[in-house]
Backbone and ligand atoms as CSV (ligand in chain L), in Angstrom:
chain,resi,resn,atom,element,x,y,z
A,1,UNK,N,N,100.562,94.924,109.660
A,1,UNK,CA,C,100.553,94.893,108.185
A,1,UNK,C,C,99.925,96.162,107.625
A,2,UNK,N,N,100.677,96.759,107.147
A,2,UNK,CA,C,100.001,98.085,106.007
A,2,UNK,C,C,99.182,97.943,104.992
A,3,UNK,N,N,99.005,98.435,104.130
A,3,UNK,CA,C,98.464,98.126,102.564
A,3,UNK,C,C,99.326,97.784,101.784
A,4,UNK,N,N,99.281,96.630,101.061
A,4,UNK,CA,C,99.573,96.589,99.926
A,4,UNK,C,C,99.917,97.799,98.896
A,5,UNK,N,N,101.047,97.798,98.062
A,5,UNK,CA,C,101.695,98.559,97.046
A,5,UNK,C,C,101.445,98.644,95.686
A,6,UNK,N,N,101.175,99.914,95.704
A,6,UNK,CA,C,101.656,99.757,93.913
A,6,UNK,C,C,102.560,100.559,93.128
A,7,UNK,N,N,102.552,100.603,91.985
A,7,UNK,CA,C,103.755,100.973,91.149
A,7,UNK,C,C,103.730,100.961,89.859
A,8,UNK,N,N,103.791,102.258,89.314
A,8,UNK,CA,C,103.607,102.726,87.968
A,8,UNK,C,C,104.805,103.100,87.453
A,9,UNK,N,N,105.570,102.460,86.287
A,9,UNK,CA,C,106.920,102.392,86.360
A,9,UNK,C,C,106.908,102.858,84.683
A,10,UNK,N,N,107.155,104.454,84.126
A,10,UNK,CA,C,107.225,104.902,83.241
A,10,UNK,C,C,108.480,103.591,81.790
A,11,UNK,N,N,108.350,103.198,80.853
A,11,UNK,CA,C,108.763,102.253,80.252
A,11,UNK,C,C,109.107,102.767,78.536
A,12,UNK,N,N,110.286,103.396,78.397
A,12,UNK,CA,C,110.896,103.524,76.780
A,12,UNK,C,C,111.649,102.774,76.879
A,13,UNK,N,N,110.540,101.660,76.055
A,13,UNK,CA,C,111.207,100.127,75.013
A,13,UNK,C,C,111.140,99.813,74.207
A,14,UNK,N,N,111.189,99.461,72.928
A,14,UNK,CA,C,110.848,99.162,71.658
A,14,UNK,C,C,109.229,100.334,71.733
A,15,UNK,N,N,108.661,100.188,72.435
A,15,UNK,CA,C,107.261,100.687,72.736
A,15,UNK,C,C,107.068,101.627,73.934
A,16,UNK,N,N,106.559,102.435,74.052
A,16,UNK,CA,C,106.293,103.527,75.287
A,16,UNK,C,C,105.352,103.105,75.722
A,17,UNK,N,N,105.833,102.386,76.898
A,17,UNK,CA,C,104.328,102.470,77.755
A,17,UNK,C,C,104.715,102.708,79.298
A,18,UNK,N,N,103.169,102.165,79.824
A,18,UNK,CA,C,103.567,102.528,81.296
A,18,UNK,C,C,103.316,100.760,82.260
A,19,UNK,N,N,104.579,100.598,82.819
A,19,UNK,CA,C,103.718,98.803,83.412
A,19,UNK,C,C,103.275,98.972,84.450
A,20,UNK,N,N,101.607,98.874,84.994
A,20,UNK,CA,C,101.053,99.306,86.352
A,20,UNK,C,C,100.700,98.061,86.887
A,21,UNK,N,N,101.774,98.154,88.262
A,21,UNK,CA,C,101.715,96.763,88.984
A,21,UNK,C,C,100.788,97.093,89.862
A,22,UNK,N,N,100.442,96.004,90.795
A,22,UNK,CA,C,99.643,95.774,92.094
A,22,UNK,C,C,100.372,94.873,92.757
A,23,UNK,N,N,100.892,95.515,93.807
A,23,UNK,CA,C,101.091,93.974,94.986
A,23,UNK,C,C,99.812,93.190,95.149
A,24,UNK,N,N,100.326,91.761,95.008
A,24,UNK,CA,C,98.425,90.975,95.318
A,24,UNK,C,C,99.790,89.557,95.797
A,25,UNK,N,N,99.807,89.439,97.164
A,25,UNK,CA,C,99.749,87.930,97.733
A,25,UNK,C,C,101.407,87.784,97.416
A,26,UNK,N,N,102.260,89.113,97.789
A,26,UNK,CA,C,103.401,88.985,97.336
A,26,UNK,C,C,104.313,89.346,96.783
A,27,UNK,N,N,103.617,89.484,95.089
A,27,UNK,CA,C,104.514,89.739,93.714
A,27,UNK,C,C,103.814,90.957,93.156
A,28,UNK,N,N,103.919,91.802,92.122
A,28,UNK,CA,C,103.706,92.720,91.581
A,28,UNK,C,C,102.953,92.180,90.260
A,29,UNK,N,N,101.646,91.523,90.470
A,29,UNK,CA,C,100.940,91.120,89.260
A,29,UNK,C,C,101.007,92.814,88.517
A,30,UNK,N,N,101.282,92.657,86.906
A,30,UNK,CA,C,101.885,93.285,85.988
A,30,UNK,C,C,100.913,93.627,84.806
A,31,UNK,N,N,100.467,94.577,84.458
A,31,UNK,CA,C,100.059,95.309,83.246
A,31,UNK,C,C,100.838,95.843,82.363
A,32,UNK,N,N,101.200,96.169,80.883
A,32,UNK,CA,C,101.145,97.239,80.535
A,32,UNK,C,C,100.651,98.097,79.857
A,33,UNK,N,N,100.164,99.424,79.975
A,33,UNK,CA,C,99.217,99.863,79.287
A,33,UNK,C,C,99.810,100.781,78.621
A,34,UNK,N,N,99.566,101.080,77.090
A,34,UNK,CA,C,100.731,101.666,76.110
A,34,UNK,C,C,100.571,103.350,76.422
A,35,UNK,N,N,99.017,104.092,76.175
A,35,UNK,CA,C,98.458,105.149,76.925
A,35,UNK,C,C,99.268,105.508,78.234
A,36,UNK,N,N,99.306,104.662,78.980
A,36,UNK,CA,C,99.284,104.695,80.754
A,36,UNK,C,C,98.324,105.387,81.509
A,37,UNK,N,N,97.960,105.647,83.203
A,37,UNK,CA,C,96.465,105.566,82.943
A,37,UNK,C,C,96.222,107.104,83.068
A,38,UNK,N,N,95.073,107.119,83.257
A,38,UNK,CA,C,94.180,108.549,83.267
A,38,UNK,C,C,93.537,108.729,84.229
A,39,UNK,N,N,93.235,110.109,85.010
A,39,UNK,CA,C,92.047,110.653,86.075
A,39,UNK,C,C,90.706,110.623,85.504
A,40,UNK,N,N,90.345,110.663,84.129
A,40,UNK,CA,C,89.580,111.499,83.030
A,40,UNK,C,C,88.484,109.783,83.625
A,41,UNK,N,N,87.327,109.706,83.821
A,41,UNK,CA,C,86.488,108.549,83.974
A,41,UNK,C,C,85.939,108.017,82.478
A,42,UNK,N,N,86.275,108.742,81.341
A,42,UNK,CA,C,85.896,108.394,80.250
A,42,UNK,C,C,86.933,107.428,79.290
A,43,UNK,N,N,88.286,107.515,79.929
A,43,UNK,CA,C,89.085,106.954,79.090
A,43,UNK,C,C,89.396,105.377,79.741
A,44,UNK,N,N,89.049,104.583,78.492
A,44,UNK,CA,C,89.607,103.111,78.767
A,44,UNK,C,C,91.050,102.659,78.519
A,45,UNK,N,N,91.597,102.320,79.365
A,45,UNK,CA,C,92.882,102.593,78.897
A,45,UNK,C,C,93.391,101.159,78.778
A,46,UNK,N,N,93.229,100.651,77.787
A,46,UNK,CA,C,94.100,99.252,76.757
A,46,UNK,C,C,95.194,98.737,78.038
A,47,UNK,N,N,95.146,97.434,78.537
A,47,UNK,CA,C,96.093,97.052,79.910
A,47,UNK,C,C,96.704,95.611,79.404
A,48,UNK,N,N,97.753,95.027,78.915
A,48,UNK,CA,C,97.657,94.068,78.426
A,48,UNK,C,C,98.561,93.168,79.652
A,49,UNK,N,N,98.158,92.435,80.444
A,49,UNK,CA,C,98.497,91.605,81.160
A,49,UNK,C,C,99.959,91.118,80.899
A,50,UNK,N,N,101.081,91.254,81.875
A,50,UNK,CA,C,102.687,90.993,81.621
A,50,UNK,C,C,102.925,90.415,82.967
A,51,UNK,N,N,104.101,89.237,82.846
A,51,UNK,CA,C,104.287,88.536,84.031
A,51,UNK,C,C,104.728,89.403,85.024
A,52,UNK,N,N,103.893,88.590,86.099
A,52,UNK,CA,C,104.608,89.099,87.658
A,52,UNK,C,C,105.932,89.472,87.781
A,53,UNK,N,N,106.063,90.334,88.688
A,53,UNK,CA,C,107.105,91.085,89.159
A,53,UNK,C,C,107.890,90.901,90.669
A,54,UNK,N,N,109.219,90.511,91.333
A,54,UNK,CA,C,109.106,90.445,92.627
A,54,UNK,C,C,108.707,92.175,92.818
A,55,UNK,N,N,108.830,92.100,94.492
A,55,UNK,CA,C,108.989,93.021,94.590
A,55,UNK,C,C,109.592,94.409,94.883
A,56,UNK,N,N,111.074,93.599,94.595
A,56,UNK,CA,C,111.941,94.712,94.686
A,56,UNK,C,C,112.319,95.241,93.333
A,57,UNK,N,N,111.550,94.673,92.203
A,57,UNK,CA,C,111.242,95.808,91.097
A,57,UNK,C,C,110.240,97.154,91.076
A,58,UNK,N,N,109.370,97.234,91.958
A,58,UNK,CA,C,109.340,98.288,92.234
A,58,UNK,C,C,109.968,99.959,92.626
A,59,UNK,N,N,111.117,99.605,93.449
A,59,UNK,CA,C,112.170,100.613,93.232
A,59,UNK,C,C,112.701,100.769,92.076
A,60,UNK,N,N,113.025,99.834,90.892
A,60,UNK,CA,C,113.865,99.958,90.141
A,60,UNK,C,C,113.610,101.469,89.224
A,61,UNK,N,N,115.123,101.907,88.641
A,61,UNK,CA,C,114.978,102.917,87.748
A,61,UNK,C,C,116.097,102.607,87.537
A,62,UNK,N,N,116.161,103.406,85.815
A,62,UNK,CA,C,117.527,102.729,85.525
A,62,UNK,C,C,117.311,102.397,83.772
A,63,UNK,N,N,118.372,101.966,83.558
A,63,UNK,CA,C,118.858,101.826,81.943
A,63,UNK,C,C,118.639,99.820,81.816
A,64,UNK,N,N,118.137,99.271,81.433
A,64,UNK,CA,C,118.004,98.094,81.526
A,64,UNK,C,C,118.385,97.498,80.072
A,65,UNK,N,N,119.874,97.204,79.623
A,65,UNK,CA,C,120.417,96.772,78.364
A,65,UNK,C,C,120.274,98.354,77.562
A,66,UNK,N,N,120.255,97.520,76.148
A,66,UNK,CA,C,119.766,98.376,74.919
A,66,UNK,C,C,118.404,98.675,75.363
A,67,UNK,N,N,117.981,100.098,74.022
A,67,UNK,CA,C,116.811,100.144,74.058
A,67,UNK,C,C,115.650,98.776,73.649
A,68,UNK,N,N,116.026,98.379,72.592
A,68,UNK,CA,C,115.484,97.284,72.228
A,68,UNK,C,C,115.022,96.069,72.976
A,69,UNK,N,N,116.031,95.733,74.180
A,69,UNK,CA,C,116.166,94.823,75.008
A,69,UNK,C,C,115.891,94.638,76.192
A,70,UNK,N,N,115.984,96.247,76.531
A,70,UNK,CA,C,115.100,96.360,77.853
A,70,UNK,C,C,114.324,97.830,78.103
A,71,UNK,N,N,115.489,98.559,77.572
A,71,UNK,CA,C,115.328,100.366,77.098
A,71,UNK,C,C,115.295,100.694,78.773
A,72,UNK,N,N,114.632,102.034,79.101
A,72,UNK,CA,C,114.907,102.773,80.172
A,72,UNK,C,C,113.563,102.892,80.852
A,73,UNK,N,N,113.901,102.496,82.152
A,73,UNK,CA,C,112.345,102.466,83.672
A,73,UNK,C,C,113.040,103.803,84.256
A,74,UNK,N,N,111.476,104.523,84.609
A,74,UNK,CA,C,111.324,105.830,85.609
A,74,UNK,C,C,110.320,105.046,86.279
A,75,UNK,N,N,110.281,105.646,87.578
A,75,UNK,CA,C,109.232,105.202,88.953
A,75,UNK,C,C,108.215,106.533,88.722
A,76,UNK,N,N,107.521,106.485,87.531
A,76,UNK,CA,C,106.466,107.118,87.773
A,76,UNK,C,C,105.351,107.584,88.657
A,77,UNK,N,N,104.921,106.649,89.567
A,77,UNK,CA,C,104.009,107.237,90.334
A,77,UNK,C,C,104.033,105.419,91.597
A,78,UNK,N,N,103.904,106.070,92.774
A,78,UNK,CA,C,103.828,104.743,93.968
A,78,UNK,C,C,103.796,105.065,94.782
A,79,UNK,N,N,102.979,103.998,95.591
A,79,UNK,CA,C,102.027,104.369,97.070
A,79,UNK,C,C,101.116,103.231,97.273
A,80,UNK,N,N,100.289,103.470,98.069
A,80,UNK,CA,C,99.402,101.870,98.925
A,80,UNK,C,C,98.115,101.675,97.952
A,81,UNK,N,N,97.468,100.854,98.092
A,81,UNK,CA,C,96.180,100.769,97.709
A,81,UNK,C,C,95.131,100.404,98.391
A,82,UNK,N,N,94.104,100.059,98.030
A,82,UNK,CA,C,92.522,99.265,99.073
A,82,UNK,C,C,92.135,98.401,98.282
A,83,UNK,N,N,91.950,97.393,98.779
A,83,UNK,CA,C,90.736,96.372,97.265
A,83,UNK,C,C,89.997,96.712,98.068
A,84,UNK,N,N,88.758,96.842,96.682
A,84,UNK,CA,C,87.358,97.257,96.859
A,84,UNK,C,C,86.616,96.258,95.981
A,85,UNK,N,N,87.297,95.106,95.441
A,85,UNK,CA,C,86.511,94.797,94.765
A,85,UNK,C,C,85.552,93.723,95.299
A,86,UNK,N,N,84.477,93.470,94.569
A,86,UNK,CA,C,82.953,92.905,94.163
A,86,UNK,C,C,82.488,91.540,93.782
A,87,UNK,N,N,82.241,90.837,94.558
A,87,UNK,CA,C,81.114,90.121,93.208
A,87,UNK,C,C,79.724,90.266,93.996
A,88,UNK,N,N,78.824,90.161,93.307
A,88,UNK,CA,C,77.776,91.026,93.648
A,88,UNK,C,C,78.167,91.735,95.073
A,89,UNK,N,N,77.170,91.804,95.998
A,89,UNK,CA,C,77.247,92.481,97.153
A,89,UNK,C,C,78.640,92.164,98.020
A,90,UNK,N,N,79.097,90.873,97.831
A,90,UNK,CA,C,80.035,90.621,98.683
A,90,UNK,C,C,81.355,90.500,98.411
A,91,UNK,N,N,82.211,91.006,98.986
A,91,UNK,CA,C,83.678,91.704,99.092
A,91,UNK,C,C,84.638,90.382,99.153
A,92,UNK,N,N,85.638,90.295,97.953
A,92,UNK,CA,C,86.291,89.663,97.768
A,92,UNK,C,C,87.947,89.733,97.777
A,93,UNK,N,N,88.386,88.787,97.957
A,93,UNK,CA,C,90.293,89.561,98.092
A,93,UNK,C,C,90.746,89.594,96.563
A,94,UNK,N,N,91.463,90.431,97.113
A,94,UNK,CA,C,92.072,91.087,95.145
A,94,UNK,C,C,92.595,89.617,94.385
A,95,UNK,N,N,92.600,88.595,94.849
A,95,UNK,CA,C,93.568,87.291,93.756
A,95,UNK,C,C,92.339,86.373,93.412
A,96,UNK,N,N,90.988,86.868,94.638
A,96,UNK,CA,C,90.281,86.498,94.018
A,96,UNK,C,C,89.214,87.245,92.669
A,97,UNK,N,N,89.231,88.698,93.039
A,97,UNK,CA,C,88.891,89.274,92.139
A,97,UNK,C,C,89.767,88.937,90.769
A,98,UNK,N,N,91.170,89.333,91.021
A,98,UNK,CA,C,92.185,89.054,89.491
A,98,UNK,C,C,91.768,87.924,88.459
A,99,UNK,N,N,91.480,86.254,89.487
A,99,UNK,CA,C,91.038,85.615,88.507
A,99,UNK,C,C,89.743,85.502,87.872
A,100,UNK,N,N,88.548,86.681,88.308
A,100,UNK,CA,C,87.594,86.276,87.848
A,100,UNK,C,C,87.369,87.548,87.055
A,101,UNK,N,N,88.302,88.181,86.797
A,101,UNK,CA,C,88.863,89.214,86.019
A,101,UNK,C,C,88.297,90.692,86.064
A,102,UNK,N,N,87.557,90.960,87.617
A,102,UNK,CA,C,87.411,92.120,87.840
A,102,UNK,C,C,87.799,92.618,89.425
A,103,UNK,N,N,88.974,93.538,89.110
A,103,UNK,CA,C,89.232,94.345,90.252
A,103,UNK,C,C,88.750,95.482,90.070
A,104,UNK,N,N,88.761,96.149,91.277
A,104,UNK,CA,C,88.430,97.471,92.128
A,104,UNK,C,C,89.063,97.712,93.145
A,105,UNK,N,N,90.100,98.665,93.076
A,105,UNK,CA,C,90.616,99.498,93.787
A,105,UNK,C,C,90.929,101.061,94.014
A,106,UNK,N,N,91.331,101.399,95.253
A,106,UNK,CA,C,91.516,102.755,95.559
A,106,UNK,C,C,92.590,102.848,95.588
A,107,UNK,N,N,93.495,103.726,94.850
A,107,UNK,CA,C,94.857,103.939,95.036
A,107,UNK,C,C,95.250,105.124,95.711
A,108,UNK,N,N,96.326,105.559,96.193
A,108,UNK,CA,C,97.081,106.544,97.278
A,108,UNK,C,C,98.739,106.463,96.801
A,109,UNK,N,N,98.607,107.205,95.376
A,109,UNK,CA,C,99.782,107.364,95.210
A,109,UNK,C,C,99.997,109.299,95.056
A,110,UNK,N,N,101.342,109.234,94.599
A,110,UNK,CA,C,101.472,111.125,94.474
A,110,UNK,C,C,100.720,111.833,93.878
A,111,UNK,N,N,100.732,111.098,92.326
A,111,UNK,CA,C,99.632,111.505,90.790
A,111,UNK,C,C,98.343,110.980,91.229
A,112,UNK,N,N,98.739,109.359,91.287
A,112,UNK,CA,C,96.961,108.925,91.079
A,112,UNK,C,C,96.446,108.620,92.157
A,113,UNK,N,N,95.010,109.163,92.762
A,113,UNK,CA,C,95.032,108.952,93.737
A,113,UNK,C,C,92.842,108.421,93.033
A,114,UNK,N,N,92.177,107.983,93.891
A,114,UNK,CA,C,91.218,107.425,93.941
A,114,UNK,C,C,90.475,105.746,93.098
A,115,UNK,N,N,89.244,105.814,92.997
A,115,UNK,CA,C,88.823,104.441,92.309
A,115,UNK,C,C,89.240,104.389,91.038
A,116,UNK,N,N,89.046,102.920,90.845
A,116,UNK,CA,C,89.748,102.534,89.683
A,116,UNK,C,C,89.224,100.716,89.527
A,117,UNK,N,N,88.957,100.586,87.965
A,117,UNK,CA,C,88.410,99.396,87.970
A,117,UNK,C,C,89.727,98.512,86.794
A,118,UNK,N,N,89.888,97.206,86.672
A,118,UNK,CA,C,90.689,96.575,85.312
A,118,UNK,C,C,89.772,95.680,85.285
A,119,UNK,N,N,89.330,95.862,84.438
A,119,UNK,CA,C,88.721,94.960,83.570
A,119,UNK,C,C,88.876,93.862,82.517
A,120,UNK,N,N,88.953,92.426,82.897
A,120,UNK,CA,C,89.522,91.752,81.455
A,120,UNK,C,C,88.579,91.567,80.130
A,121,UNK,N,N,89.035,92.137,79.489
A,121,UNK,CA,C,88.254,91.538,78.209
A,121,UNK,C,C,88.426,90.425,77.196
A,122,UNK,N,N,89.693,89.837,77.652
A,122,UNK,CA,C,90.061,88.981,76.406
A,122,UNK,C,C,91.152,87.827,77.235
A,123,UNK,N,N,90.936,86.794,77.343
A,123,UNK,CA,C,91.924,86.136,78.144
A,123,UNK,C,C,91.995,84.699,77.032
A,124,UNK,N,N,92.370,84.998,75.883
A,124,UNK,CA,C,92.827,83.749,75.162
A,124,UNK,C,C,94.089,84.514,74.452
A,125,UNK,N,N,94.654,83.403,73.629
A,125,UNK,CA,C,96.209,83.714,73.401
A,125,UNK,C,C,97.068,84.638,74.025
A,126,UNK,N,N,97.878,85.104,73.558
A,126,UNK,CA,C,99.128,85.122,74.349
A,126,UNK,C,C,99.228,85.882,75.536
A,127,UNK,N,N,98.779,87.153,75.800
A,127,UNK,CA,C,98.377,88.109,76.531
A,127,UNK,C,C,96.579,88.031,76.902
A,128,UNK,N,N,96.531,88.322,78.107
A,128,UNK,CA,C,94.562,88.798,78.872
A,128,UNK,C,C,94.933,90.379,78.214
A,129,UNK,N,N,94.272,90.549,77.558
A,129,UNK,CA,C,93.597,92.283,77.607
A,129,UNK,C,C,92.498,93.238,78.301
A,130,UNK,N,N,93.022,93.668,79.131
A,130,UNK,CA,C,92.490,94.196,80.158
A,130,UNK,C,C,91.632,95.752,80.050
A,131,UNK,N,N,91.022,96.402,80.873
A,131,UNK,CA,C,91.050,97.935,80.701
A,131,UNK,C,C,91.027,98.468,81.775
A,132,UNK,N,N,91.611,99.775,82.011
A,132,UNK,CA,C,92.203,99.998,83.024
A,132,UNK,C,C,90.936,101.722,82.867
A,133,UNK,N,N,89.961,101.985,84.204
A,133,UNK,CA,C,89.621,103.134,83.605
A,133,UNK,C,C,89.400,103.777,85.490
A,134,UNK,N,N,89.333,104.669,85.358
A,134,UNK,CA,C,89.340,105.687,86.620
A,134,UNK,C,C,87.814,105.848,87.193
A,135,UNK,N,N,87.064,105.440,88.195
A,135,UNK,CA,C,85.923,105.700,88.625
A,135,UNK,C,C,85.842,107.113,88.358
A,136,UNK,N,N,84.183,107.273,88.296
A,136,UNK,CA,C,83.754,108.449,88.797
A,136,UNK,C,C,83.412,109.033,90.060
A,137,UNK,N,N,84.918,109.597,90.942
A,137,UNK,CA,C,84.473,110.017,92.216
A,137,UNK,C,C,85.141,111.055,92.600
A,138,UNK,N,N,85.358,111.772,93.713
A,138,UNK,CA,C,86.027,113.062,93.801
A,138,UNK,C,C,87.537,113.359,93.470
A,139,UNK,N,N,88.188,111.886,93.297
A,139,UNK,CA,C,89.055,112.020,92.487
A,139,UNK,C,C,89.660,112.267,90.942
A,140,UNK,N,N,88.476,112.289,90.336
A,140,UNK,CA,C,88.761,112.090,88.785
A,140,UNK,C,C,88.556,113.517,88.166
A,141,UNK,N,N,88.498,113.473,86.746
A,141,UNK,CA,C,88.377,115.218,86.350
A,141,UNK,C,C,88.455,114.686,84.788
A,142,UNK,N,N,87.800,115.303,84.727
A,142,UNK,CA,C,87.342,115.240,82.769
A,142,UNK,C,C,88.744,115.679,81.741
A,143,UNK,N,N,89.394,115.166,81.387
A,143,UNK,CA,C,90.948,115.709,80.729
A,143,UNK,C,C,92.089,116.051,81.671
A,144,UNK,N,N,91.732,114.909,82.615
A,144,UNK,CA,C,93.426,115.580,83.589
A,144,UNK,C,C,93.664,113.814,83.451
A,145,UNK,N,N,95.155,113.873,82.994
A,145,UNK,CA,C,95.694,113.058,82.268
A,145,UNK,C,C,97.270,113.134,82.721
A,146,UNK,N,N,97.582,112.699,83.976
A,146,UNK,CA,C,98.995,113.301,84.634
A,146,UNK,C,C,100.275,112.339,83.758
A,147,UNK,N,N,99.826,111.980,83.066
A,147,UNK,CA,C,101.158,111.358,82.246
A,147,UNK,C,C,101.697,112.650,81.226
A,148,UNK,N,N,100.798,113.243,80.948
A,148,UNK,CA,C,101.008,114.529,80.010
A,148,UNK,C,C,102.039,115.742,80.933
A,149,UNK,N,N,101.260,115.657,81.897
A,149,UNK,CA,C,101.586,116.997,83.106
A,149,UNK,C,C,102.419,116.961,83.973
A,150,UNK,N,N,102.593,115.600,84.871
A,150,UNK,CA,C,103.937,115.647,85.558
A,150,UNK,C,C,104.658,114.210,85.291
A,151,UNK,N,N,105.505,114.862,84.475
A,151,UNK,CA,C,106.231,113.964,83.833
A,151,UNK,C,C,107.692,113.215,84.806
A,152,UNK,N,N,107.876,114.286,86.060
A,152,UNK,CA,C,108.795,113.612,86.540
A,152,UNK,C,C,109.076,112.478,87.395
A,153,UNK,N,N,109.836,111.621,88.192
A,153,UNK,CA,C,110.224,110.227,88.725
A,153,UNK,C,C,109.491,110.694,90.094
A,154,UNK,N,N,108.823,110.144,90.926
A,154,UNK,CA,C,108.817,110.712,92.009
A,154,UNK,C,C,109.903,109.759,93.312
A,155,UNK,N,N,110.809,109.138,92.421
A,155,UNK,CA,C,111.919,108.502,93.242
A,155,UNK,C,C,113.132,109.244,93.148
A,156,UNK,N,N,113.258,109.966,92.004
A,156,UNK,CA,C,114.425,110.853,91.621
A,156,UNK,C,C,113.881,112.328,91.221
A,157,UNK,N,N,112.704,112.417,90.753
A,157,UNK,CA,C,112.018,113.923,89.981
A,157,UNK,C,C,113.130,113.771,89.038
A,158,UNK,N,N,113.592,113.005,88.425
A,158,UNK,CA,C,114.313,113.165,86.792
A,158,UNK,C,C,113.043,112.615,85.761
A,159,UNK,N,N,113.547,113.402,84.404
A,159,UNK,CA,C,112.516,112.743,83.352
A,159,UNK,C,C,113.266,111.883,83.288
A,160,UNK,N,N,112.567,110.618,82.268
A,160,UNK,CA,C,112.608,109.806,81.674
A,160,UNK,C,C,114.138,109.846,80.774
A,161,UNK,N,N,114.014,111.278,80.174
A,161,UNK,CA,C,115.315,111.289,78.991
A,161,UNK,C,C,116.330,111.620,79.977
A,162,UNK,N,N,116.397,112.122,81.280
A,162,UNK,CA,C,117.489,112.157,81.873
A,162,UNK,C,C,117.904,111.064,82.812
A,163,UNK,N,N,117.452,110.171,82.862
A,163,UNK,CA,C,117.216,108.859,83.476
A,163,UNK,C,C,118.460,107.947,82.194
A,164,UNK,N,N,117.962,107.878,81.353
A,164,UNK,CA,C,118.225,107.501,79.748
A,164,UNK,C,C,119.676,108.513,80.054
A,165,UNK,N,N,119.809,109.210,79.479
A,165,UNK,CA,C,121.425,109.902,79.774
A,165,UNK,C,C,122.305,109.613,81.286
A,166,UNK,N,N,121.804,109.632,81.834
A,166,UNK,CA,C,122.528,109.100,83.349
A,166,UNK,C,C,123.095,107.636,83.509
A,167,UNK,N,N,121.749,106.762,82.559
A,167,UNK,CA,C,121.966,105.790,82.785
A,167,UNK,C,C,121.484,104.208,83.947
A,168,UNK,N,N,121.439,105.329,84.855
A,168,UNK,CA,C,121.165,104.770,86.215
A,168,UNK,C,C,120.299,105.309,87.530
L,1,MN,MN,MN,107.462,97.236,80.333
């Protein structure tokens, strides 16, 4: 058994965001965060909890309906992860961290690579609101913000708008 996956899947839909999954026990438990995330350890980045995913949405890219209806997925950024997460001293599995609404993980993708905490802050009505923010460790950097900088698929290296014109 390897590590567990994840998958940052660039999203123009009614709304721009980015949906950052985690394999946990299976499925691609689902965020989306409108920002998408950051290296920068200062930025909290707004994560609003969206249903699970199998996991052969992870590959997906592609034109999904209208914009309105589904709009257009790029495979932004994907690769393995580590749970690291906590409750006090002792080390817990990520589904148990998820429900007690704090993970910690290390990610090993192209863009994002090191710690990383989600945090829930709000778990009544319709959506948990989460925050998604980047440890402080040799991975991070004060204003490096790779959603700005490398904008391309790393399943295709197409942008987003040529994804959207292709179609597929
Ligand atoms: Mn989405």
């Amino acid at each position: 058994m390897g590590h567990p996956h994840f998958v940052v899947q660039h999203h123009l839909a009614t709304a721009d965001h980015y949906d950052f999954r985690l394999e946990i026990d299976g499925v691609l438990v689902s965020w989306a965060v409108p920002k998408g995330p950051s290296l920068d350890p200062h930025d909290h980045r707004l994560a609003l909890r969206t249903d699970d995913h199998a996991m052969e949405h992870a590959s997906f890219e592609g034109r999904l309906g209208d914009r309105r209806n589904g709009g257009v997925v790029q495979v932004w950024d994907r690769g393995t992860y580590r749970n690291t997460s906590h409750v006090g001293a002792r080390p817990v599995d990520a589904s148990t961290a998820l429900q007690r609404g704090r993970l910690s993980f290390w990610l090993e993708g192209e863009k994002l690579r090191g710690g990383f905490s989600l945090i829930r802050t709000r778990d009544y009505g319709r959506r948990e609101s989460w925050l998604l923010t980047k440890k402080a460790d040799e991975a991070a950097g004060a204003g490096v913000r790779p959603t700005g900088t490398r904008i391309e698929s790393v399943l295709s290296g197409r942008t987003i708008e040529q994804i959207d014109a292709e179609g597929s």
